[in-house]
TIRO-633637 format. One record per residue (C-alpha): z, x, y. Coordinates in steps of 0.02 Angstrom, whole numbers, plus 50000, padded with zeros to 5 digits. Layout:
<recs>
ZXY
...
</recs>
This chain:
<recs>
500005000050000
499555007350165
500605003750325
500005004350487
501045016750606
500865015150763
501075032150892
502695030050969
503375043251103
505125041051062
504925050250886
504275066850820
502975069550806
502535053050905
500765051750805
500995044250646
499905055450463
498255048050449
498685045750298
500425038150263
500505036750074
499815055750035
501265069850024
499915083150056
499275075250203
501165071050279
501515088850241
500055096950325
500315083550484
502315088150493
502025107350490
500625104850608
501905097050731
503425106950696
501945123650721
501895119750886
503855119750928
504395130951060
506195126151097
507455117350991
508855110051081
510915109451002
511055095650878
512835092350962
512135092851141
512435072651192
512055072551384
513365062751484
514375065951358
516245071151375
517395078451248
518245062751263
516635051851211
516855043651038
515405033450940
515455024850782
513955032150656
513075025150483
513335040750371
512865041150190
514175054850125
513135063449981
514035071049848
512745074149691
513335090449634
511195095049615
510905091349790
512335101849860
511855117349754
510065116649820
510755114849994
511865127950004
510605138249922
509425134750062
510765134750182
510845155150124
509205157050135
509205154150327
510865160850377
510085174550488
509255160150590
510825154750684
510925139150595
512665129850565
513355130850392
513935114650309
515405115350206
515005105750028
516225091750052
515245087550233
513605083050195
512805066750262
511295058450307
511535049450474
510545035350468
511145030050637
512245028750798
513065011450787
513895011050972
515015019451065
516785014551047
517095006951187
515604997051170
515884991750980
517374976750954
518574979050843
518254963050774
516494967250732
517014984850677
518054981550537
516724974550438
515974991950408
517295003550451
517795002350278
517035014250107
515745005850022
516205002149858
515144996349731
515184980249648
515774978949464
514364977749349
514264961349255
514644961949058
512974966148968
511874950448930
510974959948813
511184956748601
510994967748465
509824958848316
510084965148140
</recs>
């Protein structure tokens, strides 16, 4: 199934792959983009921002033990680029900024400010036939 993307400024890189659905043609349109980076700002830097300044994030907390060995392996393979290490027990995928505190109600917030937990599984429907 092809999607239509649509380029949009506010993302990088703003022009969509011509070809959404092939990983060699995503690849060569990502490292064509990324190529032509000249500056990188700081991750943390949040303009307006004081150290007082507190937002609520979505964060999936990953903790597959495969995952974390191939990042920390990576992680060592850049370590004389300046990057920031991540301890094992950190890493996340931030899927997005949910509000700032002040602008987030409590009401509202403890709907999600709890762990996920997953539901039970039902018993098994399925029957063994001698």
């Amino acid at each position: 199934m092809t999607v239509l993307l649509h380029a949009n400024p506010d993302v990088f890189p703003a022009d969509p792959p011509r070809d959404p659905d092939d990983a060699a043609v995503i690849a060569e349109h990502d490292w064509a983009a990324f190529s032509q980076v000249t500056v990188m700002t700081n991750h943390w830097d949040r303009p307006g921002w004081t150290d007082e300044t507190r937002a609520y994030y979505w964060l999936l907390t990953i903790t597959d033990e495969a995952f974390v060995a191939h990042a920390q392996q990576c992680q060592r393979a850049v370590r004389d680029l300046g990057f920031d290490e991540i301890d094992q027990r950190r890493f996340h995928l931030t899927l997005g900024r949910i509000g700032l505190v002040e602008e987030v109600s409590t009401r509202s917030s403890g709907r999600w400010q709890k762990p996920w937990q997953p539901r039970p599984r039902p018993p098994s429907t399925s029957r063994r036939y001698l």
